[in-house]
C-alpha positions as a Python dict, from the first residue, in 0.01 Angstrom:
ca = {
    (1, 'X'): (0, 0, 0),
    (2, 'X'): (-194, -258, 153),
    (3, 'X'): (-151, -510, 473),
    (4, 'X'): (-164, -736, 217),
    (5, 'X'): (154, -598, 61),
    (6, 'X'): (294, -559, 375),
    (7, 'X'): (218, -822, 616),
    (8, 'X'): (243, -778, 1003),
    (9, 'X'): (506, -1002, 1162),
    (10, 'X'): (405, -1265, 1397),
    (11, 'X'): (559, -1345, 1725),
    (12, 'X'): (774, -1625, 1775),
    (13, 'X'): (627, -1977, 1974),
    (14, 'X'): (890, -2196, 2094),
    (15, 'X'): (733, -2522, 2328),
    (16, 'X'): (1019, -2676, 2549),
    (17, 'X'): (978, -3053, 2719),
    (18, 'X'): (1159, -3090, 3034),
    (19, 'X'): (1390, -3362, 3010),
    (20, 'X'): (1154, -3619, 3257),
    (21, 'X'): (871, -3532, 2968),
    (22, 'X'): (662, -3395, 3234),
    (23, 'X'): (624, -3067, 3121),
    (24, 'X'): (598, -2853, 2831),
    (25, 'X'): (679, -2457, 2882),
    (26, 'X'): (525, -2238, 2591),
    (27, 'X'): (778, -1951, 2511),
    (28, 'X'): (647, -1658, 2327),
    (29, 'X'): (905, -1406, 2175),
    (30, 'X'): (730, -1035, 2130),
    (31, 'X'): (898, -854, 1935),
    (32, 'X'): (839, -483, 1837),
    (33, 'X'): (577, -495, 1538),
    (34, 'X'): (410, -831, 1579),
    (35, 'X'): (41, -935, 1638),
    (36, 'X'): (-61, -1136, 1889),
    (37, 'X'): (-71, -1544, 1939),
    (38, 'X'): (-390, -1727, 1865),
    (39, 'X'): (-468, -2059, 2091),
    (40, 'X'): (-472, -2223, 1678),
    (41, 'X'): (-122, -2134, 1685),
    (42, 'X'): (-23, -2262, 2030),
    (43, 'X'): (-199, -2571, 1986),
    (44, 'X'): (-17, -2626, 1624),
    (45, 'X'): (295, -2555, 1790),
    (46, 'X'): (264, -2837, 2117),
    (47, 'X'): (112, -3064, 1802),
    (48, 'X'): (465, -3012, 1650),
    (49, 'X'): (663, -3048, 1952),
    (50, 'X'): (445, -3416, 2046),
    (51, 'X'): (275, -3260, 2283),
    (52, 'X'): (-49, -3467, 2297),
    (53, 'X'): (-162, -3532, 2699),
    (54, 'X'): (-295, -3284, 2957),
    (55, 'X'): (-287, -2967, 2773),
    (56, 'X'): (-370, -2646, 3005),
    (57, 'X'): (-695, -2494, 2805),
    (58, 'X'): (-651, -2204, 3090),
    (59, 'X'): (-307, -2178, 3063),
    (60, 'X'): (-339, -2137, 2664),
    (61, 'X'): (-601, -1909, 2653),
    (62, 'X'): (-357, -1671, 2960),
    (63, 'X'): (-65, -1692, 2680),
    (64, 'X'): (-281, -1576, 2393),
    (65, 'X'): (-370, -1271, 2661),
    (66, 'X'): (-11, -1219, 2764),
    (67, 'X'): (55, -1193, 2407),
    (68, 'X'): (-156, -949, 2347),
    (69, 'X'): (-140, -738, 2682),
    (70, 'X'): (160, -781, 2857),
    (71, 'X'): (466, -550, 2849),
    (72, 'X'): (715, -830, 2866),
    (73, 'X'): (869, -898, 2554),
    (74, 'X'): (934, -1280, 2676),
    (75, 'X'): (650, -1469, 2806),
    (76, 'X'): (705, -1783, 2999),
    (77, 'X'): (391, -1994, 3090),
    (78, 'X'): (385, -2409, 3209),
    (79, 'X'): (67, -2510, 2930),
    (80, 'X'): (113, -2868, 3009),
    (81, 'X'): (198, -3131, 3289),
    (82, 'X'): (208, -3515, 3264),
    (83, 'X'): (34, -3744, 3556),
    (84, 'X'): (342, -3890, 3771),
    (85, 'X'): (380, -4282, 3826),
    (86, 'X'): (301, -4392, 4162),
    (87, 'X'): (408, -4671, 4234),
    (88, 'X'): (290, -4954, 4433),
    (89, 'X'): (366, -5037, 4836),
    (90, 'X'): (445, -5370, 4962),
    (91, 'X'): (206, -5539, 5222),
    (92, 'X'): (252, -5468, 5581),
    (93, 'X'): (217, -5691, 5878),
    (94, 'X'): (178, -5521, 6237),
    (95, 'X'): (233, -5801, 6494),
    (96, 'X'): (47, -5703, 6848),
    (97, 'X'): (261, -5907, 7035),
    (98, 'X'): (604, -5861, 7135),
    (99, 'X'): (844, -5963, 6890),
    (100, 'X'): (1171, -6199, 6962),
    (101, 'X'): (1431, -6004, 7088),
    (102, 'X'): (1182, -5741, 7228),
    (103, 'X'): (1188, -5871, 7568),
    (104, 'X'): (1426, -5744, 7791),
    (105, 'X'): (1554, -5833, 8153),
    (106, 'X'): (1362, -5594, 8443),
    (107, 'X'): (1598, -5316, 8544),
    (108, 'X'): (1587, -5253, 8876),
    (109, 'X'): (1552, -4927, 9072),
    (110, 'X'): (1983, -4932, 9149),
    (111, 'X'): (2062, -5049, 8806),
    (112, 'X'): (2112, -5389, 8851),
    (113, 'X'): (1945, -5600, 8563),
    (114, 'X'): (1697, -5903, 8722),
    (115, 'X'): (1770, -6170, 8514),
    (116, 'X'): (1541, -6350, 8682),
    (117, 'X'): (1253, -6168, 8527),
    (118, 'X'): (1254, -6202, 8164),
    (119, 'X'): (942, -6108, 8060),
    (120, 'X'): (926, -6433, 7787),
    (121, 'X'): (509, -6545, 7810),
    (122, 'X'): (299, -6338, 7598),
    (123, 'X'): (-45, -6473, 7692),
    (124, 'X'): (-340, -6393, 7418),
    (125, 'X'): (-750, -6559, 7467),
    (126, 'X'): (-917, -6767, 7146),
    (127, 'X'): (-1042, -6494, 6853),
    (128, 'X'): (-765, -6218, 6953),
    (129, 'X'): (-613, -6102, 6670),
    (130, 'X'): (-236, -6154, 6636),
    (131, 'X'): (-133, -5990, 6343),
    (132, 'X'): (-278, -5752, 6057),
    (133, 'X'): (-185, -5695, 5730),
    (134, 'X'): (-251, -5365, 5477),
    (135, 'X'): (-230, -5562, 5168),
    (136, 'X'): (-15, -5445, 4876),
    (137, 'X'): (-90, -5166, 4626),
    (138, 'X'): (-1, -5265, 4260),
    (139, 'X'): (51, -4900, 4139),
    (140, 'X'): (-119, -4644, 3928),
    (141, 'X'): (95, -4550, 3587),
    (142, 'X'): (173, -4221, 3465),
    (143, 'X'): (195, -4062, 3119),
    (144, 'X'): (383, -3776, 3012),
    (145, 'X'): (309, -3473, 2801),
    (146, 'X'): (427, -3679, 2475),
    (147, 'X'): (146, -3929, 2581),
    (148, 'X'): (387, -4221, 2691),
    (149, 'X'): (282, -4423, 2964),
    (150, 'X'): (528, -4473, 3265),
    (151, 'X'): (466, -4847, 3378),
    (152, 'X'): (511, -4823, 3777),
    (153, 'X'): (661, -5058, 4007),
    (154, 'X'): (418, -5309, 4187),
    (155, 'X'): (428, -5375, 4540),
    (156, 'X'): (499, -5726, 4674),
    (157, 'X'): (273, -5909, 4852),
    (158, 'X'): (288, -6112, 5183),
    (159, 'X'): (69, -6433, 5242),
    (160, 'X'): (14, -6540, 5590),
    (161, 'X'): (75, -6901, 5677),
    (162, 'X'): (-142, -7056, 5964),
    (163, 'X'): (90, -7147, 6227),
    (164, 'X'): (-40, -7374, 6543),
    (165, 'X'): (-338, -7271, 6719),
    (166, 'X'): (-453, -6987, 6473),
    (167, 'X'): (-670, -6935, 6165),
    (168, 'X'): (-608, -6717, 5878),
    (169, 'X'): (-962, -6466, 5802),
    (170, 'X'): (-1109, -6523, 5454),
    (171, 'X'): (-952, -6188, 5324),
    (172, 'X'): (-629, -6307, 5424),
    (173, 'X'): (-559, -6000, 5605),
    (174, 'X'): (-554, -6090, 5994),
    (175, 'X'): (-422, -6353, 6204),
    (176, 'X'): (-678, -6494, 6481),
    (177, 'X'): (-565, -6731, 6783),
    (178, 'X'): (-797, -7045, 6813),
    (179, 'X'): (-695, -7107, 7167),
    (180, 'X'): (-561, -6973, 7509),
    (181, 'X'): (-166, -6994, 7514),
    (182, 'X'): (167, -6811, 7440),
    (183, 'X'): (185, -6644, 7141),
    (184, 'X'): (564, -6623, 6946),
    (185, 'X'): (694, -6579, 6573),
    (186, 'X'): (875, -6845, 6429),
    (187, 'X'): (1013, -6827, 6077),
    (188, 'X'): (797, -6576, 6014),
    (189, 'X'): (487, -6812, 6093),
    (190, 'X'): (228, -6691, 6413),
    (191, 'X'): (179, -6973, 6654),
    (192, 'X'): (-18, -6989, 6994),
    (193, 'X'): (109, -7248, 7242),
    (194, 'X'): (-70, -7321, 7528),
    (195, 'X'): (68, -7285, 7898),
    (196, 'X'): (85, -7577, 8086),
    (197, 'X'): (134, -7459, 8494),
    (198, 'X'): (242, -7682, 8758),
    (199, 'X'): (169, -7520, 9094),
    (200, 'X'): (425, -7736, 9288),
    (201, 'X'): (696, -7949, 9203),
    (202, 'X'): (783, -8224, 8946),
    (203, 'X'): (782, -8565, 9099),
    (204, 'X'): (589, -8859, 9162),
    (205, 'X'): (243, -8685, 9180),
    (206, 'X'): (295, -8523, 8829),
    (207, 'X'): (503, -8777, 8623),
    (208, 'X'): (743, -8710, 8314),
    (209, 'X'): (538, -8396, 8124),
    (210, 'X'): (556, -8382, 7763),
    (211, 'X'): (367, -8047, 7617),
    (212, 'X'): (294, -7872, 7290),
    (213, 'X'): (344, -7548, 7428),
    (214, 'X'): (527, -7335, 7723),
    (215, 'X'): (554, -7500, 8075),
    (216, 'X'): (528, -7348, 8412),
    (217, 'X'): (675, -7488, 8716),
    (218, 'X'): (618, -7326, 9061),
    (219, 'X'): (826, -7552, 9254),
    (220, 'X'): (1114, -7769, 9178),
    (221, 'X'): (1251, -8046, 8889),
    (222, 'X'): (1344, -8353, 9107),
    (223, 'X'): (1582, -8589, 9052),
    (224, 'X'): (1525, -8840, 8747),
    (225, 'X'): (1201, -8696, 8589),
    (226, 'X'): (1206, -8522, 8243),
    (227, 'X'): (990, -8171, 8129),
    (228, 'X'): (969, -8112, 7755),
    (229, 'X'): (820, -7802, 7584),
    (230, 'X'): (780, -7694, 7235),
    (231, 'X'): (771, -7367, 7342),
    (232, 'X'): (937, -7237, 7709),
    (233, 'X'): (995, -7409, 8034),
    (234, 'X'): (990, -7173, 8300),
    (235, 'X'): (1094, -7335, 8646),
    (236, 'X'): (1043, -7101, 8986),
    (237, 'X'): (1256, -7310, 9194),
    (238, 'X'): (1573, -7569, 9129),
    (239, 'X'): (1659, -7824, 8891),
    (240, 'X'): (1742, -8069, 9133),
    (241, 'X'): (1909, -8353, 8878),
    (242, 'X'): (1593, -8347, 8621),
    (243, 'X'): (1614, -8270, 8284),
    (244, 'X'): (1495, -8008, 8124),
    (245, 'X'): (1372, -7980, 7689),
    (246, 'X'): (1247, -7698, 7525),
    (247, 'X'): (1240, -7564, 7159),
    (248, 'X'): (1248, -7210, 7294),
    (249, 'X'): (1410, -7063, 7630),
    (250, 'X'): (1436, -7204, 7968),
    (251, 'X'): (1450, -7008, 8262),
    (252, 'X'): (1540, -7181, 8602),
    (253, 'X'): (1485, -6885, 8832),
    (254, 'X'): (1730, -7060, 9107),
    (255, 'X'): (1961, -7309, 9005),
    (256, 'X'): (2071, -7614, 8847),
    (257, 'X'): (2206, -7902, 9048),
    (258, 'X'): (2285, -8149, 8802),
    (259, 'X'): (2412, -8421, 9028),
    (260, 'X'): (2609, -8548, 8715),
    (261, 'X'): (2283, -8700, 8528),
    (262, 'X'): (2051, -8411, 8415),
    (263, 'X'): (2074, -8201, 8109),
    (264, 'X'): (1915, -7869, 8021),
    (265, 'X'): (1859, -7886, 7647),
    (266, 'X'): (1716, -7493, 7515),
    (267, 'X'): (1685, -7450, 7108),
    (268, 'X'): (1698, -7088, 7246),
    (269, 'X'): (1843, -6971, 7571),
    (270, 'X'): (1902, -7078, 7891),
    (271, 'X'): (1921, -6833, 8201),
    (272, 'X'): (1944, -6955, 8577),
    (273, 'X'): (2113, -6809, 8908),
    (274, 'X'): (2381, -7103, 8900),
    (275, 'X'): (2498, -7429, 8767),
    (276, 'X'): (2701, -7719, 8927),
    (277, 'X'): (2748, -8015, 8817),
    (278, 'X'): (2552, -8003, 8556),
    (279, 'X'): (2517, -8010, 8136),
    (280, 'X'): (2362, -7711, 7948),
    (281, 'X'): (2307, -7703, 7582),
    (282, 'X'): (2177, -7383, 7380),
    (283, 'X'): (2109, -7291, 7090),
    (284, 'X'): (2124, -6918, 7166),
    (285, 'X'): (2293, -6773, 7464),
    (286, 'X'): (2348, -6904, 7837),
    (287, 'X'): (2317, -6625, 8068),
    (288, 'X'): (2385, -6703, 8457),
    (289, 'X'): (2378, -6473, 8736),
    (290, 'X'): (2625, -6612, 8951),
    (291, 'X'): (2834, -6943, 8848),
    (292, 'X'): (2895, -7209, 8683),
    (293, 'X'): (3088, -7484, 8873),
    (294, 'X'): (3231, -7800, 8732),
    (295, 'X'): (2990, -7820, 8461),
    (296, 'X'): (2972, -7878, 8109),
    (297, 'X'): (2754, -7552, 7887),
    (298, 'X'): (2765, -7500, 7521),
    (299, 'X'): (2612, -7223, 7364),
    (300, 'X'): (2531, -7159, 7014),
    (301, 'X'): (2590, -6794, 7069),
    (302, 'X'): (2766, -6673, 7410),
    (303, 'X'): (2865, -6780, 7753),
    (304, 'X'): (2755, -6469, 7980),
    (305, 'X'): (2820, -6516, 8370),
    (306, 'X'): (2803, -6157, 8517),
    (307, 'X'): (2583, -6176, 8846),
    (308, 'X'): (2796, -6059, 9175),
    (309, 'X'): (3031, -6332, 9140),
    (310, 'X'): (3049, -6404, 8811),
    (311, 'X'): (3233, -6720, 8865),
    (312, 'X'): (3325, -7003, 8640),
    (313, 'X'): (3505, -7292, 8733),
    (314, 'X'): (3595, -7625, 8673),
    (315, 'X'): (3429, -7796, 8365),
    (316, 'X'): (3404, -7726, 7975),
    (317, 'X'): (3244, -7411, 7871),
    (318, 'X'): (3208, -7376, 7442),
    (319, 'X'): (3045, -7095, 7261),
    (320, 'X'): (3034, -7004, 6898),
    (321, 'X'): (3075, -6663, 6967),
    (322, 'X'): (3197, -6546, 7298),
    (323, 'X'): (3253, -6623, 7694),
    (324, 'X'): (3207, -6365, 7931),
    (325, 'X'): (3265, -6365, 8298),
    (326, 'X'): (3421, -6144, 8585),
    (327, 'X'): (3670, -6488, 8678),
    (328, 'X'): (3742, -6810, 8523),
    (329, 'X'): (3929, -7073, 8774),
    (330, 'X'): (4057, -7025, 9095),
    (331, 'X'): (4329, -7000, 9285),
    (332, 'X'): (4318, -7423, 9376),
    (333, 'X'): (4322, -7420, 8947),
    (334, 'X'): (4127, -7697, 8938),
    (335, 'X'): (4099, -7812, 8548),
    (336, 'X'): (3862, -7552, 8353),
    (337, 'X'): (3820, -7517, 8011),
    (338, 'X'): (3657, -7245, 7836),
    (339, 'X'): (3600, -7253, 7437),
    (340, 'X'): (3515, -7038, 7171),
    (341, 'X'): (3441, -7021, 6834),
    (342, 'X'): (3381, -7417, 6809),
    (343, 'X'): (3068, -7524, 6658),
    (344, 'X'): (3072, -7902, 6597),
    (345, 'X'): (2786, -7906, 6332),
    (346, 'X'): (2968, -7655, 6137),
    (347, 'X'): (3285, -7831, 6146),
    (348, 'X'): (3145, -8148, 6090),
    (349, 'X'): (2928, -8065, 5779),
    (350, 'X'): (3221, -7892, 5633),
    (351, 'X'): (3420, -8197, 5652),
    (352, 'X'): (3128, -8391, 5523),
    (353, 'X'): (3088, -8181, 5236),
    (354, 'X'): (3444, -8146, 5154),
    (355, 'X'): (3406, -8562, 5098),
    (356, 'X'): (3141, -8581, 4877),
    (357, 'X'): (3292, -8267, 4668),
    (358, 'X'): (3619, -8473, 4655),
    (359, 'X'): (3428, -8844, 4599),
    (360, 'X'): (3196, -8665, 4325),
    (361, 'X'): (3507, -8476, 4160),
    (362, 'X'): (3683, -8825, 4118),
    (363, 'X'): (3353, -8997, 3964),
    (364, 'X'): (3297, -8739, 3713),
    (365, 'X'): (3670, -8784, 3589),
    (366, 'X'): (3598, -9150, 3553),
    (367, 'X'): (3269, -9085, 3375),
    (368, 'X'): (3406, -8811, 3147),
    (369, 'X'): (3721, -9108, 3087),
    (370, 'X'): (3472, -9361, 2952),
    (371, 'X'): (3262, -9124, 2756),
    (372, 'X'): (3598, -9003, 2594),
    (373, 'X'): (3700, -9364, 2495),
    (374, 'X'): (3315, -9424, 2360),
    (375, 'X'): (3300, -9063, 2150),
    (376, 'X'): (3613, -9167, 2028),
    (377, 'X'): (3539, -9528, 1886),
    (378, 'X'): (3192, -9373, 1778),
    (379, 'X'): (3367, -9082, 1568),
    (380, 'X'): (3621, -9377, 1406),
    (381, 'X'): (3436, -9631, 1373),
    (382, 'X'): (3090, -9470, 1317),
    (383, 'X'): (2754, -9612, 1471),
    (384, 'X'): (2849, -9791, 1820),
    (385, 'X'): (2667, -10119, 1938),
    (386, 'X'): (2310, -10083, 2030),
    (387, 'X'): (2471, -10150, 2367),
    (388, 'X'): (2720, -9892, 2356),
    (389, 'X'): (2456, -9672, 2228),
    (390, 'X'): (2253, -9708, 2573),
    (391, 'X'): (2543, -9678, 2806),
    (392, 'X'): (2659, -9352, 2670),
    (393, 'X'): (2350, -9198, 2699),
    (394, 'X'): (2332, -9341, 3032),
    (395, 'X'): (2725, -9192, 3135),
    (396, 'X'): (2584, -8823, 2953),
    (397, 'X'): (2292, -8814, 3190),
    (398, 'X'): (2544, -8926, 3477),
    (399, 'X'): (2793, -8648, 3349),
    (400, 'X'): (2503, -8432, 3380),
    (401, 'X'): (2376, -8498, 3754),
    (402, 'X'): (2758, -8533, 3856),
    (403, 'X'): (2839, -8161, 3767),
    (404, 'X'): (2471, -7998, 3902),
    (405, 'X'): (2613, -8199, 4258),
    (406, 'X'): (2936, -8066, 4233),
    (407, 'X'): (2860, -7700, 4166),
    (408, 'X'): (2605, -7705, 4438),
    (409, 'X'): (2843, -7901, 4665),
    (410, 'X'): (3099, -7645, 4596),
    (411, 'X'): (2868, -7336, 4682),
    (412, 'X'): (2775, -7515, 5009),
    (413, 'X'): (3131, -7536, 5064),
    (414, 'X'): (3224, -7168, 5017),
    (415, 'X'): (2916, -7088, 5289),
    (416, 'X'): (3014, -7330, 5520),
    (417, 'X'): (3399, -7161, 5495),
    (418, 'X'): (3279, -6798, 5517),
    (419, 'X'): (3104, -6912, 5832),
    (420, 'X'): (3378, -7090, 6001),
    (421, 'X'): (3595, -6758, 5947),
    (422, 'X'): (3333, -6590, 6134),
    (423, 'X'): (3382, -6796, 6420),
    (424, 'X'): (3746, -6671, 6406),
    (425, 'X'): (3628, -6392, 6518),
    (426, 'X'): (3510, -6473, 6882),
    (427, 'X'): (3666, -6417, 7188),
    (428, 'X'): (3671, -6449, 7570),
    (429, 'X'): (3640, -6199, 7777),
    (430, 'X'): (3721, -6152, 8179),
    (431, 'X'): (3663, -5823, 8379),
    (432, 'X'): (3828, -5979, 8661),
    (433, 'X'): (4097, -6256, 8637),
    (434, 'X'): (4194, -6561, 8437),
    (435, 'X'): (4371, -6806, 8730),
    (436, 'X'): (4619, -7109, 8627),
    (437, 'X'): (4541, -7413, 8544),
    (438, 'X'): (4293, -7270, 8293),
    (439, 'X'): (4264, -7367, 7922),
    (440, 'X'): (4125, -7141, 7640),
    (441, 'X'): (4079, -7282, 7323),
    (442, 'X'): (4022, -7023, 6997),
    (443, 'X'): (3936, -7203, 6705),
    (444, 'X'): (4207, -7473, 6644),
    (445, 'X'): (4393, -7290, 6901),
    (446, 'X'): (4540, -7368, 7196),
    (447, 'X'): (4661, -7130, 7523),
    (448, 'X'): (4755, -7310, 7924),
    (449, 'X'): (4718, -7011, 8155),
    (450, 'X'): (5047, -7056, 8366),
    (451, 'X'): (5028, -6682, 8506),
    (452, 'X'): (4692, -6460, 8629),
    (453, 'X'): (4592, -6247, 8396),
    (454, 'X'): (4372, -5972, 8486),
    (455, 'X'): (4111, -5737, 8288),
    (456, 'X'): (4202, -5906, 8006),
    (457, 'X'): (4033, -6023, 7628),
    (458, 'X'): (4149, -6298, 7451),
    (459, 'X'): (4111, -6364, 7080),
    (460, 'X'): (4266, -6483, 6769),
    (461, 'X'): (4505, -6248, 6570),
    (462, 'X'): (4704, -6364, 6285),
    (463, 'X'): (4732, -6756, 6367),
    (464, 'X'): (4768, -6716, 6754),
    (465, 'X'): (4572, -6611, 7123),
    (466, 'X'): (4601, -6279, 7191),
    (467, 'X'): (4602, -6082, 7514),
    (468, 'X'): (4444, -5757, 7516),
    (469, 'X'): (4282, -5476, 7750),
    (470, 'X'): (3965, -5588, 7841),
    (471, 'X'): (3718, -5447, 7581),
}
């Protein structure tokens, strides 16, 4: 009988696709009896199974020996892999300059912070590079075993914008300072302001000073004259009755004897040793070593009086967020007043926009009146007056613009609300004690300290002040 008649049985080829479709795993079944694989048969067999894409030559020729040599009667062998996606990185910026909120008060050898060192001029020199960027990579795509092609995920770019006093390279990619100055991030945006140094005081010899960037002043403010910044104001001496401007900090490394006419005005912080008599806005934080007496601070963020007195007293004292001092009043209780959690603008755009919501609401019920009087004589009577015509096209497009206002009047409304519950979430706190004749004011609330309190916080809890443990 021949082989012909009697055929030798051929081992079985199974190809298996992980379920990512970046691999296919040739199985080859020996049993007892059969002949060997050929590579025609393993490459008919990943042809069934779709396998089209970075097929292992090596690793098919190894089965077709394993077939024929090995003892095992299951052979397991990886004969194909797909190229993975990798996807794309976003652009990076590296910033060689100290970044807001970087700089920190000096620490002193016995642990006491020096708040009169702040650290807050970064000087840089014309061509220094401010900032680098590694721009973004958009990807390479990968393809399975089955030949599909995995599209990958780009990375996001990052333009620089030219900010004051620096250029932008022709490759986009660096940040270069045009002049001496102070270098700070704002919105994102690199600017260099120059430093304008006084080496003595403010007064007649030096005039009112008005500068584009941060201002240095060795000696004193006197009474009457006015320093503006649009970057810092750093004063080494006192505010003796001058005012003070800046769109960042302001840093009056004595005091501030306000003699009831000057104002220190900070879009960031303030910090000095003391206050009397004065008026401090912020738009950040006030931070005083020792105290504040019979004077009138706001801060958009917190109140912080913690030197070794830690004293305030007599006055108005509002922060958004928080008040913090060692003692509040005194034991003559003059009047002293101490707010939190009251920010005017808030308030007042939240009333503003709760009137134009209301005044827009009753217009579009008007409009949507008269267009339901004009639809209706149009639908009964058929073709309106040329007239008529005009005006209700005119009331649609009014209908239209009425209801854009009110749904973004209504979102504006919802933000301002979620942060005015925020602000119900401020407090004062006192490590040392509250005397009488104090007021605190939380919110819309209202507490007259009749009694000292001691180590205490006080915040709002379920529609009234509460005392707690000092926390």
């Amino acid at each position: 009988m021949s082989e012909k008649d009697n055929p030798v049985p051929e081992m079985e080829i199974l190809v298996k696709i992980s379920d990512d479709k970046m691999e296919a795993t040739l199985y080859i079944n020996r049993r007892p009896g059969t002949s060997p694989v050929t590579e025609s048969q393993i490459y008919q067999a990943l042809k069934d199974k779709g396998v089209i894409f970075s097929i292992n030559e090596e690793a098919v020729r190894e089965a077709v020996r394993l077939s024929a040599e090995s003892s095992e009667e299951l052979i397991k062998i990886v004969v194909a892999r797909g190229k993975e996606v990798e996807h794309g990185r976003d652009a990076q910026i590296t910033y060689h300059f100290p970044l807001p909120g970087k700089a920190k008060p000096i620490e002193r050898e016995d642990g006491t912070v020096d708040f009169y060192n702040l650290n807050l001029v970064h000087n840089v020199r014309a061509g220094e590079v401010l900032a680098t960027k590694i721009p973004a990579v958009p990807g390479e795509p990968g393809i399975t075993v089955t030949g599909q092609m995995i599209r990958p995920l780009p990375g996001k770019n990052i333009n620089f914008r030219r900010g004051k006093n620096t250029i932008v390279d022709k490759d986009g990619c660096a940040v270069v300072a045009t002049t001496a100055g102070h270098v700070v991030l704002i919105d994102g945006i690199v600017h260099v302001f120059p430093v304008y140094e006084v080496n003595g005081d403010v007064d007649l010899s030096t005039g009112n000073i008005n500068f584009v960037g941060n201002v240095i002043v060795r000696g004193n403010v006197k009474s009457g004259f006015i320093v503006k910044a649009e970057g810092n104001i750093e004063v080494h001496g006192t505010v003796e009755g001058g005012s003070l401007y800046a769109e960042g900090n302001i840093e009056v490394k004595k005091g501030i004897m306000g003699q009831g006419r000057g104002i220190v005005w900070a879009k960031g912080s303030v910090f000095a040793r003391f206050v009397e008599n004065g008026e401090i806005q912020a738009g950040e934080n006030v931070v005083i070593a020792d105290a504040i007496m019979n004077s009138n601070v706001s801060a958009g963020k917190c109140i912080i009086v913690e030197g070794r007195r830690g004293v305030i007293v007599g006055g108005v004292c509002r922060a958004a967020e928080e008040i913090k001092a060692k003692v509040i009043g005194s034991l003559l209780a003059p009047p002293t007043q101490v707010e939190v959690g009251v920010k005017p603008e808030i308030r007042q755009a939240y009333k503003q926009t709760t009137s134009d919501l209301i005044a827009r609401e009753k217009n579009l019920e008007k409009v949507q009146q008269v267009l339901g009087v004009l639809s209706y004589v149009e639908k009964t009577r058929g073709e309106l007056p040329p007239e008529k015509q005009e005006l209700l096209a005119r009331l649609r497009m009014t209908e239209s613009q009425l209801l854009r206002d009110i749904k973004e009047l209504r979102q504006k409304k919802q933000a301002l609300e979620e942060e005015l519950a925020e602000l119900r979430r401020c407090k004062v706190r006192v490590s040392g004690t509250i005397y009488p004749g104090v007021t605190v004011v939380i919110g819309q609330l209202t507490m007259h300290v009749n009694d000292p309190l001691q180590y205490v916080t006080l915040t709002e809890d379920m529609g009234d002040i509460k005392i707690y443990p000092y926390f």
